[in-house]
C-alpha positions in Angstrom: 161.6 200.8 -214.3 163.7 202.5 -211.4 165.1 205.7 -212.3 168.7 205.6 -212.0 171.0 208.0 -210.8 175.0 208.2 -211.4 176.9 210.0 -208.2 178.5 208.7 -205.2 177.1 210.0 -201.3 178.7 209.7 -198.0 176.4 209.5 -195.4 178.2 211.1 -192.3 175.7 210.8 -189.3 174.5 207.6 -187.1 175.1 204.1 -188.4 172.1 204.0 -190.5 169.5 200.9 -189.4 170.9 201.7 -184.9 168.0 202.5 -183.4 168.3 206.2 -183.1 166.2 209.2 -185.0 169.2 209.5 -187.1 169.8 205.7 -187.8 166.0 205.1 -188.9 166.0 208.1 -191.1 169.6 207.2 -192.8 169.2 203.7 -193.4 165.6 204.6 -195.6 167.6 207.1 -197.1 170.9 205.1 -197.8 168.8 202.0 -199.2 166.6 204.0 -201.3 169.4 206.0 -203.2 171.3 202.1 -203.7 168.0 201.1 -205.4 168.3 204.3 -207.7 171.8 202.9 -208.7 173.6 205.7 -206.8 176.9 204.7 -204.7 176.4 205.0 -201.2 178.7 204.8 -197.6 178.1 205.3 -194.4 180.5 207.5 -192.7 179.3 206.7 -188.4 179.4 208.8 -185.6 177.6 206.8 -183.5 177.2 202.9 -183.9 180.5 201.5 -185.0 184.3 201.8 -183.7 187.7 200.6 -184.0 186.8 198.5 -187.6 185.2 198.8 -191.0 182.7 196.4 -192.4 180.2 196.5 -195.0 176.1 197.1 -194.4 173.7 195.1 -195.6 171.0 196.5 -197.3 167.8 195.6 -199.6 169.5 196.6 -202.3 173.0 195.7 -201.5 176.1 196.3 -199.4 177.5 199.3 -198.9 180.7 200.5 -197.3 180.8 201.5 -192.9 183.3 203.2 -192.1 184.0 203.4 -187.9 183.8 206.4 -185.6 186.5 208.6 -185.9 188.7 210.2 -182.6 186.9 213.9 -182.3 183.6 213.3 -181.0 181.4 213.9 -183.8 184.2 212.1 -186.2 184.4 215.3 -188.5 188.6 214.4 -188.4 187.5 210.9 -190.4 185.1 212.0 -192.4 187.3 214.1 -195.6 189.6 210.4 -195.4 187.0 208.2 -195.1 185.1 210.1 -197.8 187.5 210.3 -200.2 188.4 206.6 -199.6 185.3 205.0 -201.0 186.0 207.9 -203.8 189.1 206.0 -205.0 189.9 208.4 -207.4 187.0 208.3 -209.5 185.9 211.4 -211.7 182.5 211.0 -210.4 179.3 213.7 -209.1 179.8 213.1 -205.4 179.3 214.9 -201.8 179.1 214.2 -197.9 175.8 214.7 -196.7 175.5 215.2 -193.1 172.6 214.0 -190.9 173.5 215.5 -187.6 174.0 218.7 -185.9 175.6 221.1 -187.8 177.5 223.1 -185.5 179.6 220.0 -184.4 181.9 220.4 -187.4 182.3 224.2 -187.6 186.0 223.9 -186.3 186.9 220.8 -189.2 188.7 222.9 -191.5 189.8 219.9 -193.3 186.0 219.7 -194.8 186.2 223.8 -196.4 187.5 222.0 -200.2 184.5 219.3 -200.2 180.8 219.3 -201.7 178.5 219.1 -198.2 174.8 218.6 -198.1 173.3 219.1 -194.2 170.2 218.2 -193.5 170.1 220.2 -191.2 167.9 220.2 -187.9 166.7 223.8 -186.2 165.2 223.0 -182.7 165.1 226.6 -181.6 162.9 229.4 -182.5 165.7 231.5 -184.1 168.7 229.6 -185.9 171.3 229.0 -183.9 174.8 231.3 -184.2 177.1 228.4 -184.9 174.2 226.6 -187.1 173.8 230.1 -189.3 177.8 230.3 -189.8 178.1 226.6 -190.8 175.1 227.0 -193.6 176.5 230.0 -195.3 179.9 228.2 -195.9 180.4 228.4 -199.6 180.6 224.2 -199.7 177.6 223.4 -198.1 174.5 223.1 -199.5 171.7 223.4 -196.1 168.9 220.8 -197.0 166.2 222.3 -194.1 163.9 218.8 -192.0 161.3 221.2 -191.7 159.4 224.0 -193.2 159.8 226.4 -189.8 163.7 225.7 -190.3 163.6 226.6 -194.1 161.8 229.9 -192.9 164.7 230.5 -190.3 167.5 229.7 -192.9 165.5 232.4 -195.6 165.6 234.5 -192.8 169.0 234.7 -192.3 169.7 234.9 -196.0 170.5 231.5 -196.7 169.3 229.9 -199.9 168.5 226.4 -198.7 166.3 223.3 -199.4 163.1 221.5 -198.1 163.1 217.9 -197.3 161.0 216.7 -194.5 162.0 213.5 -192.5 159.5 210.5 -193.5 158.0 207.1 -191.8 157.2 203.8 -192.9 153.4 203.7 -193.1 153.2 200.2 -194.2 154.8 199.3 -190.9 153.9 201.7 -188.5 150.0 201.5 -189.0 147.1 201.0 -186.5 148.5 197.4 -185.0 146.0 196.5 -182.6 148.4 193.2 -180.7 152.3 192.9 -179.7 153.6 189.3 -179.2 149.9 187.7 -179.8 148.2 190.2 -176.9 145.8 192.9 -177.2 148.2 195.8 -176.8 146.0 197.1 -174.1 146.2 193.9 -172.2 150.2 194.3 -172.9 150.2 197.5 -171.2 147.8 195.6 -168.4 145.2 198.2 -168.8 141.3 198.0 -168.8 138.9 199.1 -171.5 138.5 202.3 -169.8 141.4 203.2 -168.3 143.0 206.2 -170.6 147.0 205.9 -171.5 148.8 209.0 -171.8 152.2 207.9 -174.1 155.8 209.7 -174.2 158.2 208.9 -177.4 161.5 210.5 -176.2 164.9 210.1 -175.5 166.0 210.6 -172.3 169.4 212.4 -173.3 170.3 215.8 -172.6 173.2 217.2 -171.0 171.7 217.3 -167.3 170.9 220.3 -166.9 168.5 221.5 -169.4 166.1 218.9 -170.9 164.9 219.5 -174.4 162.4 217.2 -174.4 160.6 219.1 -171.5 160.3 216.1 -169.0 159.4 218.1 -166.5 157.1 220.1 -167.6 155.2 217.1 -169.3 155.9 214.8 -166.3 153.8 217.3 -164.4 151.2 218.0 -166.0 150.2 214.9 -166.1 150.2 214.5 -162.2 147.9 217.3 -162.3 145.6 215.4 -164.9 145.7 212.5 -162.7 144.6 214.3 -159.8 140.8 214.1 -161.5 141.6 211.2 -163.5 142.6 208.0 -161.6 142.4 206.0 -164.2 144.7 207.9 -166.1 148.1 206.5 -166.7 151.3 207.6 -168.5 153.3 205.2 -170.3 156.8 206.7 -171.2 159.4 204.9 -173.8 162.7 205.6 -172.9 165.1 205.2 -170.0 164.6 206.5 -166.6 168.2 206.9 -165.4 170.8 209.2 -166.2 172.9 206.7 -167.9 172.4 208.8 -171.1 172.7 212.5 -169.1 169.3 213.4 -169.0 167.0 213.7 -165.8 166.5 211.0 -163.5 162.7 209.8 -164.2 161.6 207.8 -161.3 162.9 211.4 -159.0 160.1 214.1 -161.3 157.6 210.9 -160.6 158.6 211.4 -156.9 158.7 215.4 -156.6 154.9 215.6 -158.3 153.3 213.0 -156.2 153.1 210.4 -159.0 153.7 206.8 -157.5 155.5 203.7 -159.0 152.0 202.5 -160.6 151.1 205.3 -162.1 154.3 205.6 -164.5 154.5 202.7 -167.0 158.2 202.2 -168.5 159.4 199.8 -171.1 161.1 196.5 -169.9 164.8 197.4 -169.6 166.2 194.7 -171.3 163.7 194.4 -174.3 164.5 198.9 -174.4 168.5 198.5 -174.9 168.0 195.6 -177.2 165.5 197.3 -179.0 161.7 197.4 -179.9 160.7 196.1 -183.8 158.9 198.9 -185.7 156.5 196.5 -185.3 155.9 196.4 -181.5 156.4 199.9 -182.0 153.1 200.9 -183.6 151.6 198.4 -181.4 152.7 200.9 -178.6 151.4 204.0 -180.5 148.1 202.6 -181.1 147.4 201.3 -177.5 147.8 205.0 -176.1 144.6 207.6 -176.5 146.9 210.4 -176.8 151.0 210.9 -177.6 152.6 213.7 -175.2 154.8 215.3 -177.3 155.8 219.2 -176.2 159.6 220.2 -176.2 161.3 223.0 -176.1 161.9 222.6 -179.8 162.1 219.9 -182.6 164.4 219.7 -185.7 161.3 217.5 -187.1 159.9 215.0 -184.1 159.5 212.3 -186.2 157.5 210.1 -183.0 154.3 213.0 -183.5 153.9 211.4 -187.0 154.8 207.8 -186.2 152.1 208.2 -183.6 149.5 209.7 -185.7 150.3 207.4 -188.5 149.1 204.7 -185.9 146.0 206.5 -185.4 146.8 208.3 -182.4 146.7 211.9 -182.3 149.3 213.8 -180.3 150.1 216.9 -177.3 152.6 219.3 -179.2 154.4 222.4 -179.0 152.9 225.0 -181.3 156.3 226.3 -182.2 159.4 224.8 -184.3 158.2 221.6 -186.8 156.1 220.5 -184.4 153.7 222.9 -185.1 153.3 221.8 -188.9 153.5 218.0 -187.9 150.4 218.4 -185.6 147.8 216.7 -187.6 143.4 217.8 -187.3 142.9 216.0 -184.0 146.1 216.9 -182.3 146.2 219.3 -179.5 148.6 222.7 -179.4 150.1 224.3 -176.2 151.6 227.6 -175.6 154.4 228.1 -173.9 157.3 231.2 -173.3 160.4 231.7 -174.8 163.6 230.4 -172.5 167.6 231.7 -173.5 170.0 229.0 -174.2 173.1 230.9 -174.0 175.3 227.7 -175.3 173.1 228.1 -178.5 172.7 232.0 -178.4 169.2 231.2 -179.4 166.1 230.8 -178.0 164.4 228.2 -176.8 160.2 227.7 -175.9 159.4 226.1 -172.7 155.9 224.4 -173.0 153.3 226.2 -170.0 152.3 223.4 -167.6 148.6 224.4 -168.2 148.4 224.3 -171.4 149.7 220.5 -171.6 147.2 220.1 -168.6 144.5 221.5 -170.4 145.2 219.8 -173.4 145.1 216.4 -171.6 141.5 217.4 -170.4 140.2 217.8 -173.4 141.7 214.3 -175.1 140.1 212.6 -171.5 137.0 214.3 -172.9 137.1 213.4 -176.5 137.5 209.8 -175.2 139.0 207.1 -177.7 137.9 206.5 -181.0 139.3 206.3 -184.8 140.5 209.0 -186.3 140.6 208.5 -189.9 142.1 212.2 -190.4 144.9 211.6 -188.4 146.1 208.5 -190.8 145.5 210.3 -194.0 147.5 213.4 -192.5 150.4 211.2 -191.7 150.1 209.9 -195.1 152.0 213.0 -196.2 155.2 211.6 -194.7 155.6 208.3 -196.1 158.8 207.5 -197.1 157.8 206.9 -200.8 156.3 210.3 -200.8 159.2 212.0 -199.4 161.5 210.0 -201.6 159.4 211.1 -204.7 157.9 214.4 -204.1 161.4 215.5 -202.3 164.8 213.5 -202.5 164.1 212.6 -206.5 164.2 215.7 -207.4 166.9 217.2 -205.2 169.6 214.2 -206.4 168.2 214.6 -210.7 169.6 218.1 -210.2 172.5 218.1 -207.9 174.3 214.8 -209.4 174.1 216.0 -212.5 
């Protein structure tokens, strides 16, 4: 028998089920607390404007509320929120899955219960992040143990709950569309794919995702490999305010066929979780450094395919590196928006790094599954969110 749970939660982040981080993680979260009985909206930011409509879940509809006028809709979300409330006497709160610094000016959300999951990307907590977690009403719910050691740090008395994957769909998946992945990616046996899982979004000048630092290394790595090729999911333009792709492949000496990219149309209309792990198991290696990761969920969707990954040995994706993963170094780089610091991954490490998975050539890596085993969803629901919701919808 399910465990119920009596409480009402307004999810204020992406529309949970878009295909963003934030939309996978909310809609396992959103359909997992329905099937535990508790009442559940969806309060979007990102993924619906100008209407409401119900969501369709497994375990039932729920109420969308639209986008508000402010950016990050904080100006919607006390209405919206106590909306689907109706009046009722009932154990409820707004838990944010987003930035937390985006709503530090709403002070029409000081009088409600908030939960953040909270993201920290840098190496110290940001200023605007530390003064939103030690507001009296929020309740900081840390995606990674590094964050939960930066919150402590700071004297904040928060909560672990890591971000989670579906193993039982991203798992080694060895065709996409009734092909051998590798003859999707028009590659021969021996020919070694280098992958990148990132979105191509920043704010065009500074690139947290460390595109060109990854981009190359790789064109170094290729200078003794050519039969190395690097395979990147995301968007190449700017359209999205990061760095224009197709210019790094240029300024490295990296020509059009050595840089694979997703079909555009099949990218904005969106790849099944399905053809995703087909991608993560076709490559030998996941390229992963940043300059910092609230969690990185792609390091463990990869590795739950059987793919080891490149990454950072700083922020979560130090802890999310599994026994056949590779670590760089890097240094520490001032983002004075922030007033924290970032880590910018060193070219030679990633380079070196790359050497060393050429080496190791391909093969299984039954380590890497049962490490990413950890972050199942059911896991995570049970070892983490259970326990959290028994004691705070009391």
């Amino acid at each position: 028998m399910t465990y119920k749970i009596k409480g009402a939660i307004s999810l204020a982040s992406n529309t949970p089920g878009v295909p963003t981080g934030y939309g996978v993680q909310g809609l396992m979260l959103v359909e997992r607390m329905k099937r535990h009985g508790i009442d559940v909206a969806a309060l979007s930011n990102y993924g619906l404007e100008g209407r409401m409509e119900t969501l369709e879940t497994k375990h039932g509809k729920i109420p969308h509320y639209p986008r508000g006028l402010t950016l990050y809709s904080g100006d919607v979300m006390k209405l919206y929120h106590e909306d689907f409330l109706a009046g009722r006497d009932i154990a409820n709160a707004i838990l944010t899955l987003y930035d937390t610094w985006v709503y530090l000016d709403q002070k029409n959300l000081d009088d409600l219960n908030i939960w953040s999951w909270v993201p920290i990307d840098h190496l110290t907590v940001p200023a605007k992040v530390e003064l939103w977690c030690k507001k009296e009403n929020v309740t900081p719910i840390a995606m990674s143990e590094f964050g939960l050691k930066q919150l402590q740090g700071q004297g904040i008395d928060a909560h672990y709950i890591p971000h989670a994957v579906d193993t039982s769909l991203y798992k080694p998946t060895h065709e996409i569309a009734g092909q051998p992945i590798r003859d999707y990616y028009g590659l021969k046996d021996d020919d070694f794919l280098v992958g990148m899982v990132s979105a191509n979004k920043a704010n065009g000048q500074i690139h947290r995702k460390a595109f060109a630092e990854n981009i190359l290394a790789f064109s170094l790595f290729k200078k003794n490999h050519p039969n190395a090729y690097l395979y990147i999911h995301s968007d190449p333009s700017k359209v999205y305010g990061g760095f224009g792709l197709i210019n790094l492949m240029h300024a490295v000496g990296l020509d059009k066929d050595d840089v694979l990219f997703p079909d555009p149309h099949k990218y904005r209309m969106g790849y099944s979780d399905e053809e995703m792990a087909a991608l993560y198991t076709g490559m030998d290696i996941l390229l992963h450094p940043s300059y910092g990761e609230g969690f990185g969920v792609p390091s463990i969707e990869s590795q739950a395919c059987g793919t080891p990954v490149i990454a950072s040995s700083w922020t979560a994706s130090l802890e999310l590196a599994g026994p056949d993963s590779y670590l760089v170094e890097g240094q520490p780089f001032w983002d004075e928006a922030q007033l924290s610091w970032f880590q910018i991954p060193n070219v030679n490490s990633i380079t070196t790094a790359l050497e060393r998975a050429y080496e190791r050539g391909r093969q299984e890596f039954p380590d890497t599954l049962e490490f990413a085993k950890a972050y199942d969803v059911e896991a995570v629901w049970d070892a983490y969110w259970l326990p959290f919701l028994k004691e705070k919808l009391k």
